[in-house]
N, C-alpha and C positions, 0 to 999 in steps of 0.2 A: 504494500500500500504506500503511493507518496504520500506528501505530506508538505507543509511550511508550520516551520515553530523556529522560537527563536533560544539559542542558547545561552543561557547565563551562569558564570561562576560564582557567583554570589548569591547569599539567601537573602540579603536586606531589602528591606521593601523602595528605601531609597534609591538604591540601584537599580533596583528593575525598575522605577520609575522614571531613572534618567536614562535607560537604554531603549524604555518607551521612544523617550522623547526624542531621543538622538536618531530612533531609526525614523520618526514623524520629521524631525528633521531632513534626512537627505531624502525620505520621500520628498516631500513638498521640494525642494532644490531638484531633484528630475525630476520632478513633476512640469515645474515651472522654465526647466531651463531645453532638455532633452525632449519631451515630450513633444511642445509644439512642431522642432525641427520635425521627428517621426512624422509626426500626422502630416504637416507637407508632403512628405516624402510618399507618405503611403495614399494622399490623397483618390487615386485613381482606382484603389482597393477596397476604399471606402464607398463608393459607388458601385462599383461591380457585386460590392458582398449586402447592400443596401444597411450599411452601419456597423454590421459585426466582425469586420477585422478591427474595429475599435478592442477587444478584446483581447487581440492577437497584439495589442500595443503596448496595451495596460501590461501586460504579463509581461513581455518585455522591459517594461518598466519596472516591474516585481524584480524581477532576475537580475538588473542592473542593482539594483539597491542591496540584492542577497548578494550580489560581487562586492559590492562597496564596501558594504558593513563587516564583509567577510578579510575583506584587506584592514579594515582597523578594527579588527579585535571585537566588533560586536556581535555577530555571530548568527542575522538571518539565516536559515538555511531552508532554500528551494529544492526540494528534491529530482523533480521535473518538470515540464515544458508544461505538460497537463497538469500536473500540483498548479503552478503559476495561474495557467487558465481558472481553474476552479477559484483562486484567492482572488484575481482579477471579478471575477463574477461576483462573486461577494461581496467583495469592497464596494463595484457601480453597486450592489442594491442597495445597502447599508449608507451608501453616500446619498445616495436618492432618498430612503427614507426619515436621516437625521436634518436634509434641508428644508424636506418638506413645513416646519414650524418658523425659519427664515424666509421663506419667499414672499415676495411684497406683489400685494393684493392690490390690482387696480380695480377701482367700480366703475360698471360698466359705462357712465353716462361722462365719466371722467375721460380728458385726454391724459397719455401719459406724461405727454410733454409741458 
């Protein structure tokens, strides 16, 4: 069975709280930096697959951060391509359903502008 879990040498809760953070860290840094390049890049696949190689990106974006975190010491670990896939899925619904209480409500009779 793959899998994604993250390795820690330490029991303290502090620690595992900054290795949260640090792995939220270099997500968001490829997220923000890496990511758009891809989606340029793969834009023509995004059309052909009508949005689902969005997923094939995400996971790549997974994989890069299990290489990252994996060169300093933090210790994501990706077991595979399909592991990635599946945490890539999770992540969009999970990201989908925590913004749902942030998104800003226009009323109908209003312009947005």
């Amino acid at each position: 069975m793959t899998s994604v879990w993250i390795e820690k040498d330490s029991d303290g809760i502090i620690a595992s709280i900054a290795i949260y953070l640090v792995l939220g860290l270099v997500l968001a840094v490829i997220n923000t930096i890496v990511k758009p390049i891809a989606h340029f890049i793969a834009f023509p696949l995004y059309i052909l697959t009508l949005g689902l190689f969005v997923l094939v990106t995400n996971a790549l974006m997974l994989e890069l951060v299990s290489w990252l975190s994996q060169k300093m010491g933090i210790g994501l670990h990706v077991d595979s391509f399909g592991a990635a896939i599946w945490a890539a899925l999770i992540l969009a619904i999970l990201t989908a359903l925590i913004s749902i209480p942030f998104k800003r409500r226009v009323d109908p009779g209003q312009s947005q502008y």
